[in-house]
C-alpha positions in Angstrom: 47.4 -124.7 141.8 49.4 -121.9 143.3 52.3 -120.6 141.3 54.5 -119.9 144.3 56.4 -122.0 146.8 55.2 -120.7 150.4 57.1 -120.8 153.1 55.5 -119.4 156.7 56.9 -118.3 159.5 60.8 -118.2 158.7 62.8 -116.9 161.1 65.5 -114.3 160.3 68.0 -114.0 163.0 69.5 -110.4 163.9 72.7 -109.2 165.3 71.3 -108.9 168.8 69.4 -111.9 168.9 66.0 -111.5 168.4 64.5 -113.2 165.6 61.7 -111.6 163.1 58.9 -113.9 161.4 58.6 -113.6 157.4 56.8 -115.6 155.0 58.7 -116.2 151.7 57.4 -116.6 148.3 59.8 -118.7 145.9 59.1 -119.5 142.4 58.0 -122.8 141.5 60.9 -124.9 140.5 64.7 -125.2 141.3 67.1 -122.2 141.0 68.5 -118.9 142.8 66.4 -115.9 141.9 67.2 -112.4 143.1 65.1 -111.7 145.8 62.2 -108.2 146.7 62.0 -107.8 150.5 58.7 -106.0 152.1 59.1 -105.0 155.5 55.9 -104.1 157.6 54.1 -103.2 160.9 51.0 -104.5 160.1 50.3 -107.7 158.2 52.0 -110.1 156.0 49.7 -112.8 155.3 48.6 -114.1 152.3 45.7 -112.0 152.0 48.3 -109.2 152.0 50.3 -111.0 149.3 47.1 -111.0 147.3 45.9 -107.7 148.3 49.5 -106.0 146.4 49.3 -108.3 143.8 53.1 -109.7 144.8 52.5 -112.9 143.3 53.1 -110.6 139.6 56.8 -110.3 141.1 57.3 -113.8 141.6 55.7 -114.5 138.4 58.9 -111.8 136.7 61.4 -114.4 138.9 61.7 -112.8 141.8 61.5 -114.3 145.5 59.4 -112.2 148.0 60.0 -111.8 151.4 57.1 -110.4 153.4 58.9 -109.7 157.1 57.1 -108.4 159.9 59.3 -105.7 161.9 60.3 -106.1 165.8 57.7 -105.7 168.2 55.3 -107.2 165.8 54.1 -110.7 166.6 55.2 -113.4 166.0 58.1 -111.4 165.3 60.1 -111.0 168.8 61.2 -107.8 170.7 59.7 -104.5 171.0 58.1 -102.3 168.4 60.6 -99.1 168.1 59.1 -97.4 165.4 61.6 -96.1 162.9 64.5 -95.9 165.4 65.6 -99.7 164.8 64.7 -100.0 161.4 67.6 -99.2 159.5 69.9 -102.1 161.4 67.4 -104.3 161.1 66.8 -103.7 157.4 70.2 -104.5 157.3 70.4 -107.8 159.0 67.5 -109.1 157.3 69.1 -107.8 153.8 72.3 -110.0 154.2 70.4 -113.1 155.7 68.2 -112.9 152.8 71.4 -112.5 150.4 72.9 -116.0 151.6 70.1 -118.1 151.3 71.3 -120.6 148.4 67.3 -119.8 146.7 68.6 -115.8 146.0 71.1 -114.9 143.6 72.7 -112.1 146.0 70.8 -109.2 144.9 68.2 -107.8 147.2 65.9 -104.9 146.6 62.8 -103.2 148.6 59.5 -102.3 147.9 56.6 -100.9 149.5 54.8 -97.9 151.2 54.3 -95.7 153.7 56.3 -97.2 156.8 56.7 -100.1 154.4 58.5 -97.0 152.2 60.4 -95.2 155.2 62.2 -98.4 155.9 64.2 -98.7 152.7 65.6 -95.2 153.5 66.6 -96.5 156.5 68.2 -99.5 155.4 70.2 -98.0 152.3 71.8 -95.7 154.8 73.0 -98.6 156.6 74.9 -99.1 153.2 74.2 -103.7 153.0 76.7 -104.9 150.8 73.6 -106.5 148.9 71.2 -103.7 148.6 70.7 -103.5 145.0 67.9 -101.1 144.8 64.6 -99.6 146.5 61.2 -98.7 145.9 59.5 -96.4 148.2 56.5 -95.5 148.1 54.9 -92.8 150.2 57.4 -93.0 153.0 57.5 -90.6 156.1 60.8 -88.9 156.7 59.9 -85.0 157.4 59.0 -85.5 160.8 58.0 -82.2 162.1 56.2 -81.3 159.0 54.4 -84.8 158.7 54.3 -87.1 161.8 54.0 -86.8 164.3 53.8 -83.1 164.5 52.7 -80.5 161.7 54.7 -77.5 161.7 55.2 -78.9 165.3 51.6 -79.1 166.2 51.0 -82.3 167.1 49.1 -84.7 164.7 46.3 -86.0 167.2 44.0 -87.7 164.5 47.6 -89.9 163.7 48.2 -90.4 167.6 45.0 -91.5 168.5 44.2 -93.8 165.6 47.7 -95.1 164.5 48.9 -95.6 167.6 46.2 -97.3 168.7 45.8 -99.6 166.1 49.5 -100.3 166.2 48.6 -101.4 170.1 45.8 -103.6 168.9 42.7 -101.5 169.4 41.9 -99.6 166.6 40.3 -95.5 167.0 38.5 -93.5 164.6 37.1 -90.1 165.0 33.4 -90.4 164.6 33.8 -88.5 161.4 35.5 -86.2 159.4 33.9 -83.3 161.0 34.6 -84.1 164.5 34.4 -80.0 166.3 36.0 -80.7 170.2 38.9 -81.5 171.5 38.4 -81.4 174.7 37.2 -85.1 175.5 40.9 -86.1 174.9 42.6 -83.6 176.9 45.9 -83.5 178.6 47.6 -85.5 175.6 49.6 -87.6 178.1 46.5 -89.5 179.3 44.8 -89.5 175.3 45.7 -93.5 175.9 43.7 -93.5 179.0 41.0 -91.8 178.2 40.6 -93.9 174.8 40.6 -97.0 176.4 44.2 -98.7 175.3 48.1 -98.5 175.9 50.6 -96.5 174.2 54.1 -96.5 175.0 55.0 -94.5 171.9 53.0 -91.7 172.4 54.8 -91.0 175.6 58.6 -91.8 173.8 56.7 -89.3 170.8 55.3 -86.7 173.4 58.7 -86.6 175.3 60.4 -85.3 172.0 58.3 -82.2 171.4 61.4 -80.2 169.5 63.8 -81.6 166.8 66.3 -83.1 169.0 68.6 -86.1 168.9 65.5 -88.5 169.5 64.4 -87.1 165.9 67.6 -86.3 164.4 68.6 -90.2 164.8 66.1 -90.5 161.6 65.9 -87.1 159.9 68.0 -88.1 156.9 70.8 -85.1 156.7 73.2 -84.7 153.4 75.8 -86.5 154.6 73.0 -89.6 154.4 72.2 -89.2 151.3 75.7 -88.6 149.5 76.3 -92.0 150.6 73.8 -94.0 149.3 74.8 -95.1 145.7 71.8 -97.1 144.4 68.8 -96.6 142.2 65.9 -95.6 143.9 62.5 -95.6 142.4 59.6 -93.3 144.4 55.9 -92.6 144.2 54.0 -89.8 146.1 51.0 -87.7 145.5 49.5 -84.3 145.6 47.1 -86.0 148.3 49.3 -88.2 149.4 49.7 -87.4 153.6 53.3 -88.3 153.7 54.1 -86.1 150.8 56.4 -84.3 152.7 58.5 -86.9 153.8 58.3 -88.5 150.1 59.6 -85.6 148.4 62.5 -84.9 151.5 64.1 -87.4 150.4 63.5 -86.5 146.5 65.0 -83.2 147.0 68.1 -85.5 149.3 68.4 -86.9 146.3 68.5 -83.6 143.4 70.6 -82.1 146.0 73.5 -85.0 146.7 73.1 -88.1 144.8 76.4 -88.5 142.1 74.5 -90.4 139.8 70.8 -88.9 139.9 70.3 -90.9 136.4 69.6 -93.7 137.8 66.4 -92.4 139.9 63.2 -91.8 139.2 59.5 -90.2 140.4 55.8 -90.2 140.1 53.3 -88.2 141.4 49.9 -88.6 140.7 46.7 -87.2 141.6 46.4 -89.5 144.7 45.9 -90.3 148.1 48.2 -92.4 150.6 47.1 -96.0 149.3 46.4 -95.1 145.5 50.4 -94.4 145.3 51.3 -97.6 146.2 47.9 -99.3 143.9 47.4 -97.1 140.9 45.2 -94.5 141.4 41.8 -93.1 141.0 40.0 -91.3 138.0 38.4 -88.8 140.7 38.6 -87.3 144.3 35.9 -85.7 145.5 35.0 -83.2 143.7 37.6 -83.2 141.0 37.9 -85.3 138.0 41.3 -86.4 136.3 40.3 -88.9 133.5 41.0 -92.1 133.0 45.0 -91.3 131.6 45.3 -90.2 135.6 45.8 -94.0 135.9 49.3 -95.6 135.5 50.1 -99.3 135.8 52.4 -98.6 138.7 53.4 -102.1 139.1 54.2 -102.7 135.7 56.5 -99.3 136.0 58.0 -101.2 139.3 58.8 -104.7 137.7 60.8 -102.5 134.3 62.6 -100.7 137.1 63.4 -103.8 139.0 64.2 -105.8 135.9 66.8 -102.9 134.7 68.8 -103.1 137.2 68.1 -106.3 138.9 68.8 -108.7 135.8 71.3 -109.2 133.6 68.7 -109.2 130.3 66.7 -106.4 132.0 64.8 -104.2 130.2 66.8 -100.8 128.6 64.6 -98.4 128.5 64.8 -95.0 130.1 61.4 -93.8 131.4 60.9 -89.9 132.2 63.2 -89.8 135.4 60.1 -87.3 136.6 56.7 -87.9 135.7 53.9 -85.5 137.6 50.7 -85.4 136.8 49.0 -81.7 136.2 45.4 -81.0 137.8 43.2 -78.7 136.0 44.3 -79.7 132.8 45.0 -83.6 133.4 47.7 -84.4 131.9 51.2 -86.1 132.4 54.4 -83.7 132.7 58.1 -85.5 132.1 60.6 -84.0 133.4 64.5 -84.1 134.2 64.6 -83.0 137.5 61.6 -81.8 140.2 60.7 -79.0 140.5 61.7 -78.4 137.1 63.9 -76.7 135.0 62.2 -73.2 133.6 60.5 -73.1 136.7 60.1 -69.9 138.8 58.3 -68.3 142.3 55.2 -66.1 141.4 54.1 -64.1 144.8 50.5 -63.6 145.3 49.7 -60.2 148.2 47.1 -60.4 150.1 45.6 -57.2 150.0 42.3 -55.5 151.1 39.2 -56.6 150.3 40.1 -60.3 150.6 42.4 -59.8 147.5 44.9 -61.9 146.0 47.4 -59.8 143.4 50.8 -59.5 142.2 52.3 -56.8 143.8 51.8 -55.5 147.6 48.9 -53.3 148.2 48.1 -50.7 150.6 49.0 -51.7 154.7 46.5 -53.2 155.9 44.5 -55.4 158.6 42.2 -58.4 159.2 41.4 -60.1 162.2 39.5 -62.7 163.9 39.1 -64.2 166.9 40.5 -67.8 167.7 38.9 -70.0 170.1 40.5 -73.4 170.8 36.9 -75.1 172.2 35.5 -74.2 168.5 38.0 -75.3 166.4 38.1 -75.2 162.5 37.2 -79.1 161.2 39.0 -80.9 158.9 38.3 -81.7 155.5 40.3 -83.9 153.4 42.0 -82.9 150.0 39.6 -82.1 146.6 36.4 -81.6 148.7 34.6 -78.1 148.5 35.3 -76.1 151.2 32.3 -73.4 150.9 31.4 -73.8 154.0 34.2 -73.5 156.1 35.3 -70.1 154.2 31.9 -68.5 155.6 33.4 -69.0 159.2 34.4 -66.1 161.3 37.6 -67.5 162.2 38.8 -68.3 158.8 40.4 -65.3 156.4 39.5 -66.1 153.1 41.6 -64.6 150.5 41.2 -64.8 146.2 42.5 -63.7 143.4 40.3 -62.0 140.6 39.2 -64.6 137.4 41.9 -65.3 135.6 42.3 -64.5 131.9 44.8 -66.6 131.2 45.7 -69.9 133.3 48.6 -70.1 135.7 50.3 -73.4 136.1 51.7 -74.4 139.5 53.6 -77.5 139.5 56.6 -77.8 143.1 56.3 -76.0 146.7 54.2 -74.0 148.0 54.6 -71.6 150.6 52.8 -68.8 152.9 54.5 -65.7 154.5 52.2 -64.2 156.9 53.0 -61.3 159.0 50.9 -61.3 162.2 50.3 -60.7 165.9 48.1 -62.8 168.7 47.5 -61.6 172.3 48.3 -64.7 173.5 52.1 -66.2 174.2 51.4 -69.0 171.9 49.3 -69.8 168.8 49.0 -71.7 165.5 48.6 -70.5 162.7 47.2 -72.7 159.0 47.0 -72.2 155.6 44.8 -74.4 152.8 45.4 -72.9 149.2 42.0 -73.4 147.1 40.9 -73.5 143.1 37.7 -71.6 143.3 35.6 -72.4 139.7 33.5 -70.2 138.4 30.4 -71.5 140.2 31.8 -70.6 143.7 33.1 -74.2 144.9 36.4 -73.8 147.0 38.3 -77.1 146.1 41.2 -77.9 148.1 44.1 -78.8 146.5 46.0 -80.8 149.3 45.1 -83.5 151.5 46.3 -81.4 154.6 47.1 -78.1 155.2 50.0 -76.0 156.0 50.4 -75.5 160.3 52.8 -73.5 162.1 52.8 -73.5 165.7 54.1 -69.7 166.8 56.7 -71.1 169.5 58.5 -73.3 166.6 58.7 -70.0 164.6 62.6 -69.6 165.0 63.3 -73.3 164.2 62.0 -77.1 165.6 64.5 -77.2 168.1 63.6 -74.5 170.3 60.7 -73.2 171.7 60.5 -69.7 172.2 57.3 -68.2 173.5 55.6 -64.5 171.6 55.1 -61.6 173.0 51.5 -60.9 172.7 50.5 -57.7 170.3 54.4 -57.6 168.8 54.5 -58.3 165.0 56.3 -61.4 164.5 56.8 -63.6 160.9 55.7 -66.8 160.4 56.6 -69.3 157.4 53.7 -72.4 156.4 55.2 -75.1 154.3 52.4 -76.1 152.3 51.9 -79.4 150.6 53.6 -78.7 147.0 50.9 -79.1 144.0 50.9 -79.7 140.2 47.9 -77.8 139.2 46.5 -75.5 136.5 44.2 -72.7 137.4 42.4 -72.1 134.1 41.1 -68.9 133.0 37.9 -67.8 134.9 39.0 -69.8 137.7 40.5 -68.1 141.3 43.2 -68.9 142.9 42.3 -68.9 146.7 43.6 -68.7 149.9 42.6 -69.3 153.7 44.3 -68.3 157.1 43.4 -69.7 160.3 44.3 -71.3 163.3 43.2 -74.7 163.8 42.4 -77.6 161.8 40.9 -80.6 163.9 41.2 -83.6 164.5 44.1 -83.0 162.3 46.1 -81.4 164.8 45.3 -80.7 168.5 44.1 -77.0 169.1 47.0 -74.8 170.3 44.7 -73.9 173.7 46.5 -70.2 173.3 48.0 -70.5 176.7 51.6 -70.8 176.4 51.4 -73.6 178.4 52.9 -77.1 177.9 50.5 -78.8 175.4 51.0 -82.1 176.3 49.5 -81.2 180.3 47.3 -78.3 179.6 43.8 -78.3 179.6 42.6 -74.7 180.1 42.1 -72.8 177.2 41.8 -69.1 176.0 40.2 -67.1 173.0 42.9 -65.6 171.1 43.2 -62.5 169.3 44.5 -62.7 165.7 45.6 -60.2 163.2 47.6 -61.1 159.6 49.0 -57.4 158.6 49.1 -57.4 154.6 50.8 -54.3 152.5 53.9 -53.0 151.4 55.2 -53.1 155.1 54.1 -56.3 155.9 54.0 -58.2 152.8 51.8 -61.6 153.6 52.0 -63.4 150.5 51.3 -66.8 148.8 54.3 -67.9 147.2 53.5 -70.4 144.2 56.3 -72.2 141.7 55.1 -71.8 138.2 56.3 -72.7 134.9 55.4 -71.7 131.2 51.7 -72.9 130.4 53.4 -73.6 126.6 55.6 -75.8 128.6 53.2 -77.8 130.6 
């Protein structure tokens, strides 16, 4: 016998009318219990319920409200992806507050878009918000989705935006080499076969204007969001960026900071939100890499949700340290102690602490031969023998260096073309020659975006120009004998769509060119990887 109440298809009227479905889970018997609401683009049935393991909140006392968002049948309107989200959230909050089965409090749980909807929502500041939980949300949008480093993120377009208009895509696999079967961008929907209105509102906002800026969270937003917030990410996580823009929102203008907490793990997107994995790939992190995450949820919840909650004060930051696997707690994130160590890249494929002689290297970049994409912890041997890919190492280390916040890349460089991208993957290369990667994406930055996301400004081909990549940030230990390695090059597909070198507007062009690329390295033109470290005694 199930130890829920179910009640299907509720309908929760908004402030403009429309009405969104939700299924409610109620504890068994009579009484008001404070209430978790889940808010999601993609299913909310019981196999869903089952999937998360909800029914372990309703078995704390806790009422869960599984809605599905407008646009989402059998919800009513039109999807707007995260532009209506915040109102909504907030309507749905309040009616979920004065049903006489919830006590008035209201928190939020879930992840991904599930996660980038409480932000949303506690910015709309509901009287009954009493806390949220999100886990791997999106909020960096041109470092994330839809555009990296504002290239645009085709492998997202073409299969989330398809399966958000009912006809799922994939790649044919993970080492899909042309582009060119889904060029110009603006007909990708035709040419795959299935409608999608938001990639032309997405394609339409190519710079960070007021379209983005409506969701880009800015200080002002956070400094006025007062409650706790509880948030999961992971070094492999895809929407890492977005998870830990609103981590830093919170370090650099929450008033009470006590009061919220993070994990990251050695995980992917889903693992966040489930628990984790003992292993990626090709890299092993034990079985201690495993937290009960729900468990960690429901203490949070019950601390601030209840009267009789639990006390205790967990590490406000716990992140997880590859290489040597183990747990790091923490104060704050990055942490305190910590510092940036510069890595040159020199001649000879070097990587070393202090700027060598000026230097050179080139390759040519051709956008109907892109570089393939790989995802995070696999070995990446291969793809370093390429001669469009500038592979770049430091010597074995004697002692081990221990990165744990951002990463960066500072290249200087030149293209003979008026446009170009230019990517960065940073590597642990063991002894025996494997090239692990130590993010689920790499870093991108598309040339015109060079000056800022709201502009586009084109080069001027052979002038030397600086370029910043915004690297995933990793917690990892590079232990003696071990390299720490490096790759620049200028495409990573399907990942994102190939510059085509042209200048041209990407979203129309279909003609391509070979580009010329050089990265100048040397006291003059110091290209370097820029790593946070801390103390290995204090790891």
């Amino acid at each position: 016998m199930a130890d829920y109440v179910l009640q299907q298809d509720v309908r929760i009227n908004l402030r403009d009318g429309i009405a969104l479905s939700a299924n409610i889970w109620l504890p068994k018997g009579q009484g008001v219990w404070p209430a978790i609401l889940l808010r999601t683009p993609y299913s909310n049935d019981p196999s869903e319920y089952e999937r998360l393991n909800l029914q372990a909140y309703v078995d704390e006392g806790y009422a869960i409200i599984y809605q599905l968002v407008r646009g989402v049948a059998p919800s009513e309107g039109a999807f707007g992806f995260f532009h209506c989200e915040g109102k909504d959230g907030y309507d749905s909050i309040e009616w979920i507050a004065a049903q006489d089965w919830c006590n008035g409090k209201v928190a939020m749980d879930g992840g991904s878009y599930l996660g980038t909807v409480q932000w949303l929502a506690a910015r709309e500041q509901p009287p009954h918000l009493t806390c949220i939980m999100p886990s791997v949300p999106a909020g960096d949008y041109f470092n994330e989705i839809p555009y990296k480093g504002g290239a645009f993120g085709i492998d997202w377009a073409a299969s989330w935006l398809s399966a958000q208009a009912g006809q799922p895509f994939e790649f044919e696999d993970d080492n899909a080499t042309s582009f060119e079967p889904y060029r110009p961008l603006n007909r990708l929907g035709e040419k795959l076969g299935v409608d999608m209105p938001l990639l032309d509102k997405v394609l339409a906002h190519p710079t960070f204007d007021d379209y983005w800026q409506q969701i880009q969270f800015t200080d002002e937003d956070f400094s006025k969001i007062t409650i706790p917030v509880f948030t999961i990410t992971g070094w492999f996580d895809g929407d890492q960026a977005g998870s830990l823009y609103y981590w830093r929102g919170i370090e650099q203008n929450f008033a009470d900071k006590a009061r919220t907490q993070l994990v990251i793990g050695p995980w992917m997107h889903g693992e966040c939100y489930l628990g984790g994995v003992i292993d990626l790939e090709q890299m092993q992190f034990g079985d201690d890499s495993i937290l009960p995450i729900q468990k960690l949820r429901i203490d949070f919840l019950n601390k601030y949700m209840t009267a009789d909650g639990a006390q205790s004060s967990p590490p406000r930051v716990n992140a997880f340290i590859m290489g040597m696997n183990e747990w790091r707690s923490d104060v704050c994130y990055p942490p305190q102690g910590s510092s940036e160590t510069d890595f040159y890249l020199s001649s000879a494929a070097a990587l070393q602490l202090t700027p060598g002689h000026d230097g050179i290297d080139q390759y040519l970049y051709d956008p109907a031969n892109p570089v393939p994409y790989f995802p995070g912890a696999a070995d990446h041997q291969g793809l370093l023998a390429r001669d469009d890919v500038l592979a770049f190492a430091s010597a074995p280390l004697d002692t081990a260096v221990t990165a744990l916040g951002p990463v960066a890349v500072s290249l200087f460089v030149t293209t003979d073309g008026t446009d170009t991208d230019f990517v960065a993957k940073l590597y642990d290369i063991d002894p025996h020659g494997r090239a692990v990667n130590l993010s689920h994406i790499p870093g991108v930055i598309r040339a015109r975006y060079r000056n800022g996301y709201d502009r586009a400004e084109p080069v001027t081909p052979g002038e030397v120009f600086a370029v910043q990549i915004k690297l995933p940030d990793i917690g990892h230990c590079f232990l003696p004998g071990h390299r720490i390695g490096l790759d620049v090059t200028s495409s990573c597909f399907p990942l994102v769509d190939p510059n085509t070198n042209t200048g041209g507007d990407f979203r129309t062009d279909t003609e391509t060119r070979i580009a010329q690329q050089s990265v100048l390295y040397g006291a003059g033109h110091p290209s370097r990887l820029t790593l946070t470290t801390i103390d290995n005694a204090q790891s």
